[in-house]
N, C-alpha and C positions, 0 to 999 in steps of 0.2 A: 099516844096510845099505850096503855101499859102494854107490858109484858109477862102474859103466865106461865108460870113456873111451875111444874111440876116437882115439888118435893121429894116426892118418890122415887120420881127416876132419878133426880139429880142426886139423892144421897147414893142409890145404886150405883150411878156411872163412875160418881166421883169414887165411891169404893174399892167400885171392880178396878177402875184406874189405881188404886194405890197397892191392892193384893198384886195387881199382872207385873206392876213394877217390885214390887218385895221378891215375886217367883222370879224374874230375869234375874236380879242381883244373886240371888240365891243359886241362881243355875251358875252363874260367873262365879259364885265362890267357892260351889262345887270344884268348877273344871279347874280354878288355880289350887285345892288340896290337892287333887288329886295330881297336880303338874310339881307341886311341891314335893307330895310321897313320892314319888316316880323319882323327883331327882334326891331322893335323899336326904330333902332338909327339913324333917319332921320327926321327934324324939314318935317313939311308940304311946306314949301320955298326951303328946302332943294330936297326933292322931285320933287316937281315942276319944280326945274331948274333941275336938273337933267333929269329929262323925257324929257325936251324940248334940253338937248344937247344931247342927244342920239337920238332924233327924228329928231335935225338937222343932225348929223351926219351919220344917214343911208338915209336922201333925199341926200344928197352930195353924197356917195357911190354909190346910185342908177343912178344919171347922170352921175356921171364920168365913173361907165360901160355903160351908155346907149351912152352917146357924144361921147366916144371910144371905142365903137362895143365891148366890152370885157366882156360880160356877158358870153359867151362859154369855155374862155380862163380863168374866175375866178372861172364858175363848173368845168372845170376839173380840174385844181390846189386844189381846194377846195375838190373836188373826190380823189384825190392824196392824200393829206395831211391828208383826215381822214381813209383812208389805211394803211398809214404810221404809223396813232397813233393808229387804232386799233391792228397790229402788235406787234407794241412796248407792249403796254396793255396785251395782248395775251401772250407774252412772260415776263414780269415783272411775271404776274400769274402764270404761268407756274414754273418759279424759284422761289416764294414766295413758291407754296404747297412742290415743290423737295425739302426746304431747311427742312420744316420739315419730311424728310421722311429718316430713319436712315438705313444705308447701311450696312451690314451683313459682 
């Protein structure tokens, strides 16, 4: 039996799956500038470019969902994926307090 394939969707999904993953990284490189400024280890040049590739790099994000309708398709991926790690979290915790708890 074949199998059909939607095109359409699949170039969307596969998309929106690669924008939702550019935005998490991009949020992670966010929060290490700004944990770098805070501690002091970023010249004010250093800075500077830095804020200005990071502010290039979410206008680009922002057209590439807006040019490719994919703002729906990177919230719920996005919705997904942070289910997925609250889960994971949830459960890491869970087996962190069990390992300290001694069994009779």
């Amino acid at each position: 039996m074949p199998v059909n394939i939607d095109e359409g969707n699949l170039k969307q999904g596969l998309m929106g799956l690669v924008v939702a993953l550019v935005e998490i990284i991009q949020e992670v490189l966010e929060r290490q500038a700004i944990r770098r400024m805070e501690g002091g280890r970023l010249s004010e040049q250093e800075i500077e470019r830095l804020g200005a590739a990071l502010s290039d790099l979410k206008e680009a994000l922002t057209n590439i969902k807006k040019d490719n309708d994919l703002e729906d398709a990177v919230n719920s991926i996005r919705e997904e994926l942070d289910d997925v790690a609250g889960e994971m979290v949830d459960k890491f915790n869970t087996e962190s307090r069990n390992e300290g708890v001694i069994e009779a």
